[in-house]
C-alpha positions as CSV (number, residue, x, y, z in Angstrom):
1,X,64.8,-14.6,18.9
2,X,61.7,-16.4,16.8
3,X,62.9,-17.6,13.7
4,X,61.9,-15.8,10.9
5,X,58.9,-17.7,8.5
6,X,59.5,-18.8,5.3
7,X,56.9,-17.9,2.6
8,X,55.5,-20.5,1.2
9,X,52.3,-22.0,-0.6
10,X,49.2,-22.8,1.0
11,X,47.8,-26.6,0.5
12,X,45.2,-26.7,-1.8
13,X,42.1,-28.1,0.9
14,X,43.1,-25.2,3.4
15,X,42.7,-22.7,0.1
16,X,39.8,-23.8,-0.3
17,X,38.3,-23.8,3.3
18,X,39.9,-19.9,3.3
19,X,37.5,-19.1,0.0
20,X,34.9,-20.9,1.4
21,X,34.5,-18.7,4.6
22,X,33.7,-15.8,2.3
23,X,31.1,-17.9,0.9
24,X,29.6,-20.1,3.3
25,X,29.1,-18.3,7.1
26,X,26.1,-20.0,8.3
27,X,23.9,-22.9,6.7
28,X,21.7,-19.8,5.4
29,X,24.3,-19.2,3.2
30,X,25.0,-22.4,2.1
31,X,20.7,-22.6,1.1
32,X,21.7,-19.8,-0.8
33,X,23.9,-20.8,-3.2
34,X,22.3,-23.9,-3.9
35,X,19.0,-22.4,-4.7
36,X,20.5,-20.2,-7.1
37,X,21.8,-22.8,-8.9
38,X,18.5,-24.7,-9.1
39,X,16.6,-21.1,-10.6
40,X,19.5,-20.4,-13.0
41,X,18.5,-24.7,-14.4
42,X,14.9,-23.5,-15.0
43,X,13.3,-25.4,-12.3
44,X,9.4,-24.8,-11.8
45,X,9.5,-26.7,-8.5
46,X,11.9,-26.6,-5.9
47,X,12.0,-29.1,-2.3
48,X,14.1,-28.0,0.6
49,X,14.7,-30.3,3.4
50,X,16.7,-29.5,6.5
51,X,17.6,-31.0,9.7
52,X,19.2,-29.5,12.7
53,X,19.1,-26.0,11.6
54,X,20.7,-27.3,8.6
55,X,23.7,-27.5,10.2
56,X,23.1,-31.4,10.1
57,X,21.6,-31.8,6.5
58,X,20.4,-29.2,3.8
59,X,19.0,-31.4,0.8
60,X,17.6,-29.2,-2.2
61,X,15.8,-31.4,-5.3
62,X,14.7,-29.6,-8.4
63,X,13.3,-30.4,-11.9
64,X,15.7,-28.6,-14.0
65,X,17.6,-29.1,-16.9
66,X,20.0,-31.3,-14.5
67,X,24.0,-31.9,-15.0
68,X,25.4,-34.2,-17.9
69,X,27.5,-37.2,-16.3
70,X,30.9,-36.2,-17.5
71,X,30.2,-32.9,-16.0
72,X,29.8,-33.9,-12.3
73,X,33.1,-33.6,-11.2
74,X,33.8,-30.4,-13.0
75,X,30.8,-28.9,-11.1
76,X,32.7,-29.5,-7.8
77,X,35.9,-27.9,-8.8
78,X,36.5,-23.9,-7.9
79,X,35.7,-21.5,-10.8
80,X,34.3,-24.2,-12.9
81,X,30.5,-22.8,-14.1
82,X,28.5,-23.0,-17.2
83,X,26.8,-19.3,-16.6
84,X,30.1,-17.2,-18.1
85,X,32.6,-17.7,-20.5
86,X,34.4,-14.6,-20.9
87,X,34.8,-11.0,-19.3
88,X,32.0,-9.8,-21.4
89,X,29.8,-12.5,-20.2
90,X,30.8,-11.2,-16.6
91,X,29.7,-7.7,-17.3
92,X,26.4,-8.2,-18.8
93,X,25.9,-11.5,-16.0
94,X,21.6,-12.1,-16.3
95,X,22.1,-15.1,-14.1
96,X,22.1,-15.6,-10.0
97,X,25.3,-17.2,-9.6
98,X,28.1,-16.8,-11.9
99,X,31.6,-17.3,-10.3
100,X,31.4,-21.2,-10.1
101,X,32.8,-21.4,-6.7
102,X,29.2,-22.3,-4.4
103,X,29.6,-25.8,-4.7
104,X,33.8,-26.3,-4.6
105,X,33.0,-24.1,-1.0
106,X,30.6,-26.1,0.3
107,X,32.6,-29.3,-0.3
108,X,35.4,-27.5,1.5
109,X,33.6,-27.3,4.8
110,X,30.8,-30.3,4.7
111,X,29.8,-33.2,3.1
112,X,28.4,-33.0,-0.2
113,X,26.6,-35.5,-2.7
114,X,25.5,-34.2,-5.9
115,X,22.6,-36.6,-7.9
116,X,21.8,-35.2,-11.0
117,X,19.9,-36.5,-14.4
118,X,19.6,-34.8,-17.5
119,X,16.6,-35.3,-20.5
120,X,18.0,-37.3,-23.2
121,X,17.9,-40.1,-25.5
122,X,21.7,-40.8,-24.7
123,X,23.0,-44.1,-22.3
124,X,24.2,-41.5,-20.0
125,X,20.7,-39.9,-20.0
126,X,19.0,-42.7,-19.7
127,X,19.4,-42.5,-15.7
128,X,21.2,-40.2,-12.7
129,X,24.3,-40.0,-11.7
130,X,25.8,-39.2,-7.7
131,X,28.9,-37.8,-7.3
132,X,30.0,-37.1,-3.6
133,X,32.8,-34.9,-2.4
134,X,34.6,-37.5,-0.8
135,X,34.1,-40.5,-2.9
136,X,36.3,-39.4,-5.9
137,X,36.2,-38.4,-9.5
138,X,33.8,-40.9,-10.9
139,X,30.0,-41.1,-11.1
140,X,28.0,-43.8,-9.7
141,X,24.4,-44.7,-11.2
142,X,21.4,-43.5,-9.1
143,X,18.1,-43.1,-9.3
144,X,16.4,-40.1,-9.5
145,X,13.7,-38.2,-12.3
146,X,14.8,-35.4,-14.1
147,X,16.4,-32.5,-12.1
148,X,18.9,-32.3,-9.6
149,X,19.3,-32.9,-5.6
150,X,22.4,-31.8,-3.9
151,X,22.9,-32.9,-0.3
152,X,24.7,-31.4,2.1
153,X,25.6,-33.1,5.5
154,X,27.2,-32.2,8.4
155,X,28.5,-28.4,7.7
156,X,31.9,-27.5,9.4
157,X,32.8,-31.4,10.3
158,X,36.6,-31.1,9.4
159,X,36.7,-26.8,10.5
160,X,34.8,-27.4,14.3
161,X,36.4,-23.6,15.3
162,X,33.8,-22.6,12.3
163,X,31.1,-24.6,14.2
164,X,31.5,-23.2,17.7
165,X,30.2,-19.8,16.5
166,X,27.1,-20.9,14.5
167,X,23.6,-20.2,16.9
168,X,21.5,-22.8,18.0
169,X,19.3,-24.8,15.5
170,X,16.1,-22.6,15.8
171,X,18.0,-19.3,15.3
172,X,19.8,-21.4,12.0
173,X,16.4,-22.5,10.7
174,X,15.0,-18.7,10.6
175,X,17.6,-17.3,8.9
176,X,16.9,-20.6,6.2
177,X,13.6,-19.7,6.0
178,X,14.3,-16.4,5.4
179,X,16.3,-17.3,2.7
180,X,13.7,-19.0,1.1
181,X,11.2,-16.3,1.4
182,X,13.6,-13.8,0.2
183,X,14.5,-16.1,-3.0
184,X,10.8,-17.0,-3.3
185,X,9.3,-13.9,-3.5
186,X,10.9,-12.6,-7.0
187,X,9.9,-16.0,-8.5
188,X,6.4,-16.7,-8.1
189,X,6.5,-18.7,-11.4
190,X,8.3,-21.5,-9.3
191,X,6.5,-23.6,-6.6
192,X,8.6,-24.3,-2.7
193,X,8.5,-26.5,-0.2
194,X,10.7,-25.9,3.0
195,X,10.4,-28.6,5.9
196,X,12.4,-28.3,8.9
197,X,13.0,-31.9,10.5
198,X,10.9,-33.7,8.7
199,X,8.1,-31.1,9.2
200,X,6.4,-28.9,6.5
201,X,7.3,-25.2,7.5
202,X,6.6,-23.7,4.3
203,X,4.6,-24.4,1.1
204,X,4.3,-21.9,-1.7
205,X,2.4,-22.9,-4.9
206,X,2.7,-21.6,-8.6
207,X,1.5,-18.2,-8.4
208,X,1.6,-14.7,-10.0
209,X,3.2,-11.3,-8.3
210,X,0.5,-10.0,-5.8
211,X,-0.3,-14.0,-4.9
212,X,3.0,-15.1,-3.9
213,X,3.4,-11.6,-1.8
214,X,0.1,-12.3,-0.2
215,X,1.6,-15.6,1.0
216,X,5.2,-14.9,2.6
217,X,3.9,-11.1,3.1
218,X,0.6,-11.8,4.3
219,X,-2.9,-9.7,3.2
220,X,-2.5,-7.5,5.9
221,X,0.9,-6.3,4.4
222,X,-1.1,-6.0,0.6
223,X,-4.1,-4.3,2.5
224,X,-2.1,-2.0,3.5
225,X,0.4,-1.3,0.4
226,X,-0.1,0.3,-3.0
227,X,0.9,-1.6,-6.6
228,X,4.0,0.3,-7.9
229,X,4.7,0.4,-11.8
230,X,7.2,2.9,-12.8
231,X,9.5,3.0,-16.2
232,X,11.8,5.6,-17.2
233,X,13.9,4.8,-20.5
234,X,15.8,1.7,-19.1
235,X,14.6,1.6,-15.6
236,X,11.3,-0.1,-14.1
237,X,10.7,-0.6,-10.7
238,X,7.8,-2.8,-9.5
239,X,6.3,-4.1,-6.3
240,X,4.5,-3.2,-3.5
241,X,5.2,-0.3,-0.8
242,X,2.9,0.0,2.1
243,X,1.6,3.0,3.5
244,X,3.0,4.4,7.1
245,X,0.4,3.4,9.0
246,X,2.1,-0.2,8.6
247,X,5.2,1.0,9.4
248,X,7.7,-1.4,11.6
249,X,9.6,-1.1,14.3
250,X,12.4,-3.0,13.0
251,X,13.7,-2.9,9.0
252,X,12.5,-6.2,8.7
253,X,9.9,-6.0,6.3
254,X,11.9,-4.2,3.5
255,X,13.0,-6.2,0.1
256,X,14.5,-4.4,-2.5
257,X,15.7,-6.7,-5.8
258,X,18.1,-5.9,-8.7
259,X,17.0,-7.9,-11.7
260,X,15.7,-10.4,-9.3
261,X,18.1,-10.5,-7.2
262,X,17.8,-9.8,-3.2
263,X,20.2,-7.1,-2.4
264,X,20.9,-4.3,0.9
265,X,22.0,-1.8,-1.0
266,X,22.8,1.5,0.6
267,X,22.2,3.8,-2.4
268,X,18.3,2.3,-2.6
269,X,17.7,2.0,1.2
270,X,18.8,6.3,0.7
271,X,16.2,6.5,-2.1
272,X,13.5,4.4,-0.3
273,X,13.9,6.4,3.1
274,X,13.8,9.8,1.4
275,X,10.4,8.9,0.0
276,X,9.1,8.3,3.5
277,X,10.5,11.1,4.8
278,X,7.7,13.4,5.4
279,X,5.5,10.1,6.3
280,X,7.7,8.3,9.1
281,X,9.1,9.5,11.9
282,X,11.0,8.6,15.2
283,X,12.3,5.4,14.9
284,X,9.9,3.6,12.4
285,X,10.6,1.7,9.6
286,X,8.8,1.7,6.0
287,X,7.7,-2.0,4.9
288,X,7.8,-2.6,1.2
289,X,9.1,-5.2,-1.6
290,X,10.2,-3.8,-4.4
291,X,12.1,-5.2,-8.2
292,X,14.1,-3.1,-10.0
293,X,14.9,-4.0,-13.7
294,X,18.0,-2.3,-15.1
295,X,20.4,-3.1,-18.0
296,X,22.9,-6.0,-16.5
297,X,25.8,-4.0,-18.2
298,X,25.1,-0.9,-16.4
299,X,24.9,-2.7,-12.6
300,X,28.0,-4.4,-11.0
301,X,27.0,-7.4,-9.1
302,X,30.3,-8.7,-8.6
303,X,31.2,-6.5,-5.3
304,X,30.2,-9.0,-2.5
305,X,31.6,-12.3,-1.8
306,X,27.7,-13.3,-1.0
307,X,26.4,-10.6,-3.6
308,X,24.1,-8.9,-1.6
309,X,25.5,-5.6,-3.0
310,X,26.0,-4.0,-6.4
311,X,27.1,-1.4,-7.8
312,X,25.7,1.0,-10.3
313,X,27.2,2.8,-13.0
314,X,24.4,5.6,-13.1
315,X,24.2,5.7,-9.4
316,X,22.7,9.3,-9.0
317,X,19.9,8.7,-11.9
318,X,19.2,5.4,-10.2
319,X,18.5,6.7,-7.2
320,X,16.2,9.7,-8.1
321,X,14.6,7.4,-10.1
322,X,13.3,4.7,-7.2
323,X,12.9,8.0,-4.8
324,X,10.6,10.0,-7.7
325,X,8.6,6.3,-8.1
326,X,7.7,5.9,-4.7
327,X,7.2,9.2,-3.4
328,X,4.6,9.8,-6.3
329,X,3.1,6.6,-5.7
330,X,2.7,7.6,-1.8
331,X,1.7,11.2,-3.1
332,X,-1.1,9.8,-5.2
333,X,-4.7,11.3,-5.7
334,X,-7.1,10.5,-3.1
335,X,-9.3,8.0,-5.7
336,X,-9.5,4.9,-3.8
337,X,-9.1,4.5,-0.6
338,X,-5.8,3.0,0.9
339,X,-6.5,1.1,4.2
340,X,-10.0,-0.7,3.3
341,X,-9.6,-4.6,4.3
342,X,-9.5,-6.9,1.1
343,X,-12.9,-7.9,2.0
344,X,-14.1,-4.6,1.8
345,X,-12.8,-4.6,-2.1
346,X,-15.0,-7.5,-2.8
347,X,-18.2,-7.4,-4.6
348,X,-21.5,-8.0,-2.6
349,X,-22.1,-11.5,-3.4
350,X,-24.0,-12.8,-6.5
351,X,-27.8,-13.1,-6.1
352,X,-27.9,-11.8,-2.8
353,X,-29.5,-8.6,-3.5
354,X,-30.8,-6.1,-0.6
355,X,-34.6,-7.0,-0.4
356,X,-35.0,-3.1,0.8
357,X,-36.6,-0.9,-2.0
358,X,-33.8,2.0,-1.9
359,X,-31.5,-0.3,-3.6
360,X,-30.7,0.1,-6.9
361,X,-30.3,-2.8,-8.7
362,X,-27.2,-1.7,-11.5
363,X,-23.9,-1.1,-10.0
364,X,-22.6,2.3,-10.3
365,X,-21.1,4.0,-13.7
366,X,-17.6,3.3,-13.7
367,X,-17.8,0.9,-10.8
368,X,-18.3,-2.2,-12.0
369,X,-18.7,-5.2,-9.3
370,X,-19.2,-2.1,-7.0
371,X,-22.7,-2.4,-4.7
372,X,-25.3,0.3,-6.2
373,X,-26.7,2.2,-3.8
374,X,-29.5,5.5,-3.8
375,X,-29.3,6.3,-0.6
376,X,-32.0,9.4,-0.1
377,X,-29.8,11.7,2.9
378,X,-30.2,15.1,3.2
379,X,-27.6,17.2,2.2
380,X,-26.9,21.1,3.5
381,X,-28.5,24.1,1.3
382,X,-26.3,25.0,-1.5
383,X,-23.5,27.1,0.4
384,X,-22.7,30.8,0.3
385,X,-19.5,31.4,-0.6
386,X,-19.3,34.3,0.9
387,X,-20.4,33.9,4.2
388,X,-19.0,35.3,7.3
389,X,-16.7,33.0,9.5
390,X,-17.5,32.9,13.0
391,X,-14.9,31.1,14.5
392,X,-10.8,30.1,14.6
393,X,-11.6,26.8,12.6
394,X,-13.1,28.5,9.9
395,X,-10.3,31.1,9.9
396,X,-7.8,28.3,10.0
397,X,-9.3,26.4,6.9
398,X,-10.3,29.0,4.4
399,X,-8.6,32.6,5.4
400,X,-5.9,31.9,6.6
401,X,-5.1,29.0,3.5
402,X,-2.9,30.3,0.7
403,X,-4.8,29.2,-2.1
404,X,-7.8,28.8,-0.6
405,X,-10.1,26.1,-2.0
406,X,-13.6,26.6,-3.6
407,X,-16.3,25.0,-1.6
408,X,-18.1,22.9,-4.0
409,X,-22.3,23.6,-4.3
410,X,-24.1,20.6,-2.6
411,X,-25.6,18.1,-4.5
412,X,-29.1,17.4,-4.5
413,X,-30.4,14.0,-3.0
414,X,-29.9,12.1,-6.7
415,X,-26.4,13.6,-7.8
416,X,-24.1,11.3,-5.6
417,X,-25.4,8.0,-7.6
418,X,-25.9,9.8,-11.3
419,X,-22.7,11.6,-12.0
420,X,-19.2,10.5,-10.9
421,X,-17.6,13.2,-12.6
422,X,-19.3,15.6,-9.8
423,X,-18.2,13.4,-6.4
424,X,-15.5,14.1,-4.6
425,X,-12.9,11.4,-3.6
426,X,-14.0,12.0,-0.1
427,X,-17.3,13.1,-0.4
428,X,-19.2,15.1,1.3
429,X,-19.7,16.2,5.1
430,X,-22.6,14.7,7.4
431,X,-21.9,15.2,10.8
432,X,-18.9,15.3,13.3
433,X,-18.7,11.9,15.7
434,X,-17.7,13.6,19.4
435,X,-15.9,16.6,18.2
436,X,-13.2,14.3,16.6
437,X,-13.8,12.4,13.3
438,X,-16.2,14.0,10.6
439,X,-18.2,11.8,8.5
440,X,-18.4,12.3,5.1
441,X,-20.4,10.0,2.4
442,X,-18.8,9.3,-0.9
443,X,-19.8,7.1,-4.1
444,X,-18.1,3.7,-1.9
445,X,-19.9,4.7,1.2
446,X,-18.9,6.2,4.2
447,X,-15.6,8.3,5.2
448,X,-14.5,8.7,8.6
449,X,-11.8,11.3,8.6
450,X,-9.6,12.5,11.9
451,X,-10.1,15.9,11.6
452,X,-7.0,16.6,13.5
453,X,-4.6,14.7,11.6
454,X,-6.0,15.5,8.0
455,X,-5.2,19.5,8.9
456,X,-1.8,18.9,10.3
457,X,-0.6,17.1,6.9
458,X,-2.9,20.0,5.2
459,X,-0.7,22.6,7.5
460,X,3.0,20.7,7.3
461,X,2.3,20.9,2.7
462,X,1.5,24.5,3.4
463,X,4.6,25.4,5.7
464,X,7.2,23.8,3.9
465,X,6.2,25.3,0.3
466,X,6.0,28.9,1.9
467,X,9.4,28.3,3.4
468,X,11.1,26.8,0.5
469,X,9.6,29.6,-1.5
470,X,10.7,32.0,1.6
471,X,7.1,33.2,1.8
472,X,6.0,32.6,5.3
473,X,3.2,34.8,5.0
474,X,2.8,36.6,9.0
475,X,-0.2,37.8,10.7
476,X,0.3,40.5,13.6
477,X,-1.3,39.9,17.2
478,X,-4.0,42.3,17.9
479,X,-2.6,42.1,21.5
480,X,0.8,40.6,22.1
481,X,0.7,37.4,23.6
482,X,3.0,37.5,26.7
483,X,4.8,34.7,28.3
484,X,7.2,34.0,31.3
485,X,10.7,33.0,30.0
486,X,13.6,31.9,31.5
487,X,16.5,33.7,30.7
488,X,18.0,31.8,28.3
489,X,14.7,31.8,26.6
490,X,15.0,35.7,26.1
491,X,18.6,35.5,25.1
492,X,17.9,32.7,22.5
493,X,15.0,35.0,21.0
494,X,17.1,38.4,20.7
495,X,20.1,35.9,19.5
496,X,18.1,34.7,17.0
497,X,15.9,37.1,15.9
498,X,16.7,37.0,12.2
499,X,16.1,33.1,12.4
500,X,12.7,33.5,14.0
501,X,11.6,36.1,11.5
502,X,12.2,34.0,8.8
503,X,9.6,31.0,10.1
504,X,7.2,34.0,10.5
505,X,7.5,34.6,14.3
506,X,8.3,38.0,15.9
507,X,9.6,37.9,19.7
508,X,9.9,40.8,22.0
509,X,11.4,40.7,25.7
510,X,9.3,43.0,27.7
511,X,11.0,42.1,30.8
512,X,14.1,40.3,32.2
513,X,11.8,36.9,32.0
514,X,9.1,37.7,29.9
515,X,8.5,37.3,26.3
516,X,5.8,39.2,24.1
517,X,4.9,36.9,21.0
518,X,3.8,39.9,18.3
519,X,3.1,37.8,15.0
520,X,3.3,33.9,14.5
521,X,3.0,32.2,10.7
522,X,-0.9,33.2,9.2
523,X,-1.1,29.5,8.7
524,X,-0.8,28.7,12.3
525,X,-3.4,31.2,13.8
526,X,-5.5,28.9,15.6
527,X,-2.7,28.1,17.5
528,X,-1.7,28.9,21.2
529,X,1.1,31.7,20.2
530,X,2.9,31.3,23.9
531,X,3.2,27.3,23.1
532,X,4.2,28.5,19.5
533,X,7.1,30.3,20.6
534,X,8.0,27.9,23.7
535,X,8.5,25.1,21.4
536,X,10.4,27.1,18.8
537,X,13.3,28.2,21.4
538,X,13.2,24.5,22.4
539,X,14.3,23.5,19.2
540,X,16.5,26.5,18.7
541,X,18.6,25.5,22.0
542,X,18.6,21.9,21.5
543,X,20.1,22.0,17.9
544,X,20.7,25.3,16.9
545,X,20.3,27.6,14.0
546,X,22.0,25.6,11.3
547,X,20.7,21.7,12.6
548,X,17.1,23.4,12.5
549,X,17.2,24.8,9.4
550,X,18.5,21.8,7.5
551,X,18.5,18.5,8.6
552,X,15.7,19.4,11.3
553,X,13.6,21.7,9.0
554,X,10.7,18.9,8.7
555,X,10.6,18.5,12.2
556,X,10.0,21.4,12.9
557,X,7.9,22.2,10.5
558,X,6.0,19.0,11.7
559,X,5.8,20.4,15.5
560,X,4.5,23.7,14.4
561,X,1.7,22.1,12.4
562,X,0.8,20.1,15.0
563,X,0.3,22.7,16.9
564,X,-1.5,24.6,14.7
565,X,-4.2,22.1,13.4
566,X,-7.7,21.9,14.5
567,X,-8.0,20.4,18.2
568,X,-10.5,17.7,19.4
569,X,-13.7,18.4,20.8
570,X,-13.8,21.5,18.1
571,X,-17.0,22.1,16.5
572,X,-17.3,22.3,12.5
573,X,-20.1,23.2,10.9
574,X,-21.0,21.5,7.3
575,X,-19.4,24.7,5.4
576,X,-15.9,23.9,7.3
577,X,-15.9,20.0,7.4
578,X,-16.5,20.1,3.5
579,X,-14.0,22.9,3.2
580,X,-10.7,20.9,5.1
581,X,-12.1,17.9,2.7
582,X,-11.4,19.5,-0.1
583,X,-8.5,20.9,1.1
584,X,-7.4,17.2,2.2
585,X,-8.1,16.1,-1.8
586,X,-5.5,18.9,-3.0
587,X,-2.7,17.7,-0.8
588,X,-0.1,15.5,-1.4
589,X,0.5,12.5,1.2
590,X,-3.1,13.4,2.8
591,X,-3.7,9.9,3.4
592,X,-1.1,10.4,6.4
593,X,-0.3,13.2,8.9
594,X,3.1,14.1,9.3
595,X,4.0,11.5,12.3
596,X,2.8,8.4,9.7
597,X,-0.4,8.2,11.1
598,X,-3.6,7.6,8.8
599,X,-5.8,10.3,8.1
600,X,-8.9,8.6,6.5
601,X,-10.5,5.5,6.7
602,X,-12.9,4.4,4.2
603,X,-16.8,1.9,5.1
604,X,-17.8,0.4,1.9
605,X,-21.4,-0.2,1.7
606,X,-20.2,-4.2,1.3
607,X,-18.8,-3.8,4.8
608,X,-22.0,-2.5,6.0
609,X,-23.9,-4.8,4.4
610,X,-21.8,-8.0,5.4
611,X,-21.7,-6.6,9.1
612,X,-25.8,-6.4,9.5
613,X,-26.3,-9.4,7.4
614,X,-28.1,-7.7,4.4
615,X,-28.9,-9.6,1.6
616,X,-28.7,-13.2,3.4
C-alpha cells in the first residue's frame, strides 16, 4: 500500500516557477509584459532586440521615467508594483500592467538583468543602476541614459520540460513580432524598433492613428477600410473596419482594444460578426482594428492571467453599441466611393494642368483638391415617367419594387459640373460594357457598377424587410410553371405548405413527380420559378422548417435574390440602368452584394489622367 502524502508547503522558487507558467508560455509572452511596463513609464521610444526566437535573449531599452536605485530589488519581487495601491486603484486600473508579478515570473524561468536610471539631481541619479536575478539584492553602477533596459537570457534554463514544447525559433519570432505590432498599433505616439538577430525586422516612427495603421496594416488594408468614430454617453469606439471585399480567410486581421489594450473578447468578436452578417459569408473573415474607450470602473481587466479578456459590467449595452457603430458605418450613404486606391484620392498634381481646352481650370464646388472637369457628353432626353416597360428587367427594377424610386430628369450637358446638390452619388447611366457592368459618370468621374450584384443586395434589402414585416407581397403565374420532382420533393411541398406560403411561393403537385409552381415573391419575377422552387425544397430538406426560418433566414433570403437579380448578357436601356442606380443609392450595404462581393467601383478623373499621361 503507497504511503499516504503529507501536506506540506511548497518552496518558495518552485511557487514561483508555478505562477510564472500562467504568465510566461512562450517568449511572446514574456515581450509582453515587458513592453507594458516600458508604455505604463512614458516612454516615446522603445528598442526590442531578440536572438533565437527570443528564446536565447529578449533585451527591451526605453527612455522612460526609469527605476530609482533603492527600488530595483523590489521590482523583482512578486506583487510588488508602483501602478496600484489599494482595491479601488484595482477597479478603476488605467494602466497595462498592474499585478506586479511580470518581472518576479520572468526571473523564475530565465535569466534576468534589470539596468535602469532615473532624471535627477540626486547621487543615486547621477548614473544607472543593474540589478540581475541571480546576483543578489544589491545594485551595481552601470552605464546607461535615461530609461530603462531589461534583459532576458536564456528562457526556461532551470525548467527544460518548459523548453521542449516551445516551436522552433522562426515560429517564436512571429508570434514576437506580433506582439509588437499588436502593442504598437494603439500607440502611434511611441516610435519601435524590433530586430531579430541582429537584423532590423521592424521600424515604426512617431506617427498619428491612420499612419501607424498604414505601416503594420499596410495601404491596401486603409484603401479598403472606412474611419469609424462613434460616441454614445460613455462609450467611443474608433478605428478602421474594412469593407468585405477585403475579407480574410483566416481571423487574422482583426484587433479589437479596450482602453488600449489588445484583447479577444468573445462579447465584441459577437458584436463585430453581427455587423458583417449580411456582408460575409461562407467561411470568410471581416478585417478591422478597432479601440474602444470605456470608463475603467465599468470594465474588469483582471479575468486572465495574460489579460487578454475582460469583463464588462454593461455587457449587453456594450455590445449593441460596437454592433450599431459598425453596421451604420458599413450601411453608410453612397457619398464617396469605398474601394478607390489612395492614389486615386490624390489631387492632380500642382501646375500640371490639362493643356486640352475642355478643362476647367477651378476645382469643383465642394471639392476642393478635386480635378475640375466640363466634360460635354450627351446625356438621354429627359425621361417619361410613365413609359411603358418592355421587358423582365424593367419589370424587375421599377414594378415589381415596393417603393419604387423616382427616375430623376436628365441633366443637361452643363449641370453635372454647376450644381452638386443635383448629382447623384453614382451618377448617371452611359452605356452597358458586354451586357455586364453599366457605366455611369458622376461628379469624381466614372462608375463601373456590376449590374448583377448591385440588384441582388437591392433584392436581399427588399426580401428581408417584407418578411420581417410579414409582407411578402406575391404575384400569380399566368400559366403555372411545371417541374419534374422527385418524390420527396412533392411531399416536402404539401408538408410544408404553410411555410412556403409565407416566403410568397405557392406549390401544387399535379402528378406523382411533378410540381406546378403557381405564384413566387413579386420581387423575384424575373426569376426562373422551377429553379425558384427547386432551391427552396433544397433548403427545406437540408435544415428544415425551424433552422430556415431562423438561423438560416439570410441565406435563404440571399439564394433567392440571387436568383432573382438581373443576369449577364441582359440588355438595359438608359431609363433602367439609371433606375437600379438609384435604387442602389437608397439601399443600405449597396456597396456589397449579399456574398461580400463589391458592387461598384469608382475611375477618378486623376486616375485617368495619371494613366494616359495628361498634364506631363
Amino acid at each position: 500500500m503507497l504511503e499516504t502524502a503529507r501536506i506540506h508547503l511548497l518552496p518558495d522558487l518552485l511557487i514561483s516557477q508555478i505562477a510564472a507558467g500562467e504568465v510566461v508560455d512562450r517568449p511572446a509572452s514574456v515581450l509582453k509584459e515587458l513592453l507594458e511596463n516600458a508604455l505604463d513609464a512614458d516612454s516615446s521610444a522603445i528598442q526590442i532586440q531578440l536572438e533565437e526566437g527570443g528564446v536565447k535573449l529578449i533585451r527591451v531599452s526605453d527612455d522612460g521615467r526609469g527605476i530609482a536605485r533603492d527600488e530595483l530589488a523590489l521590482a523583482l519581487l512578486r506583487h510588488a508594483t508602483s501602478k496600484i495601491n489599494s482595491l479601488e486603484d484595482l477597479e478603476r486600473v488605467a494602466t497595462l500592467g498592474f499585478r506586479g508579478e511580470a518581472l518576479a515570473s520572468v526571473a523564475a524561468v530565465a535569466r534576468l538583468t534589470l539596468t535602469s536610471r532615473q532624471q535627477g539631481g540626486t547621487v543615486a541619479g547621477q548614473h544607472a543602476w543593474r540589478l540581475g536575478s541571480e546576483s543578489g539584492a544589491t545594485p551595481e553602477p552601470a552605464a546607461l541614459a535615461i530609461g530603462t533596459v531589461v534583459e532576458m537570457r536564456d528562457l526556461y534554463y532551470n525548467t527544460p520540460a518548459r523548453r521542449k514544447f516551445l516551436k522552433s525559433d522562426n515560429t517564436e519570432f512571429a508570434h514576437c513580432a506580433e506582439t509588437v505590432k499588436r502593442i504598437a498599433l494603439a500607440h502611434p505616439e511611441v516610435a519601435f524598433t524590433l530586430s531579430h538577430n541582429g537584423r532590423v525586422s521592424l521600424q515604426l516612427a512617431r506617427s498619428d492613428a491612420r499612419g501607424r495603421a498604414g505601416a503594420i496594416l499596410g495601404e491596401d488594408f486603409l484603401a479598403q477600410a472606412r474611419q469609424l468614430e462613434a460616441q454614445a454617453g460613455p462609450l467611443r469606439v474608433s478605428g478602421y473596419c474594412a469593407l468585405p471585399a477585403y475579407s480574410r480567410a483566416r481571423s487574422d486581421g482583426q484587433y479589437c482594444y479596450v482602453n488600449g489594450r489588445f484583447v479577444r473578447d468573445k462579447l465584441l468578436g459577437h458584436a463585430l460578426r453581427e455587423a458583417y452578417q449580411d456582408l460575409l459569408h461562407g467561411s470568410r473573415y471581416p478585417a478591422y482594428c478597432l479601440f474602444l474607450e470605456i470608463d475603467p470602473a465599468t470594465v474588469d481587466v483582471n479575468v486572465h492571467p495574460q489579460k487578454t479578456e475582460v469583463r464588462f459590467r454593461d455587457a449587453r449595452a456594450v455590445h449593441q453599441f460596437v454592433f450599431h457603430a459598425v453596421q451604420r458605418l458599413l450601411s453608410g450613404p453612397l457619398v464617396t466611393q469605398p474601394f478607390a486606391s489612395p492614389a486615386s484620392q490624390e489631387a492632380a498634381p500642382e501646375g500640371k494642368e490639362s493643356p486640352t481646352p475642355d478643362r476647367a481650370a477651378d476645382p469643383l464646388p465642394g471639392h476642393p483638391g478635386s480635378p475640375a472637369f466640363d466634360y460635354r457628353l450627351p446625356y438621354q432626353a429627359p425621361l417619361r415617367t410613365g413609359e411603358a416597360a418592355t421587358n423582365d428587367a424593367y419589370l424587375t427594377f421599377v414594378q415589381a419594387a415596393q417603393a419604387p424610386a423616382t427616375l430623376p430628369p436628365a441633366l443637361s450637358p452643363g449641370t453635372l459640373a454647376t450644381a452638386d446638390s443635383e448629382v447623384a452619388p453614382l451618377g448617371y447611366a452611359l452605356a452597358q460594357l458586354h451586357g455586364v457592368y453599366i457605366l455611369a459618370q458622376n461628379t469624381q468621374g466614372l462608375v463601373v457598377v456590376d449590374m448583377h450584384a448591385a440588384h441582388e443586395r437591392i433584392l436581399y434589402e427588399k426580401l428581408k424587410r417584407a418578411f420581417d414585416e410579414r409582407q411578402v407581397a406575391t404575384q400569380a403565374l399566368l400559366i403555372p410553371a411545371v417541374f419534374n420532382a422527385e418524390a420527396i420533393d412533392v411531399a416536402t411541398a404539401e408538408e410544408h405548405a404553410e411555410t412556403l406560403h409565407q416566403l410568397g411561393f405557392d406549390l401544387a403537385p399535379v402528378g406523382p413527380r411533378q410540381l406546378a409552381v403557381r405564384s413566387i415573391p413579386a420581387l423575384l419575377l424575373a426569376a426562373d420559378p422551377a429553379a425558384l422552387a427547386r432551391a427552396l425544397l433544397g433548403e427545406l430538406r437540408a435544415h428544415g422548417v425551424t433552422q430556415l426560418m431562423t438561423a438560416r433566414r439570410n441565406e435563404l433570403l440571399s439564394s433567392l435574390a440571387c436568383q432573382g437579380a438581373v443576369r449577364a448578357r441582359r440588355l438595359l436601356s438608359l431609363a433602367e440602368m439609371n433606375g437600379l442606380l438609384r435604387q442602389m443609392e437608397e439601399t443600405e450595404r449597396s456597396g456589397h452584394c449579399s456574398h461580400g462581393r463589391p458592387t461598384w467601383t469608382q475611375l477618378s478623373m486623376a486616375d485617368l489622367d495619371r494613366h494616359f499621361l495628361r498634364g506631363r
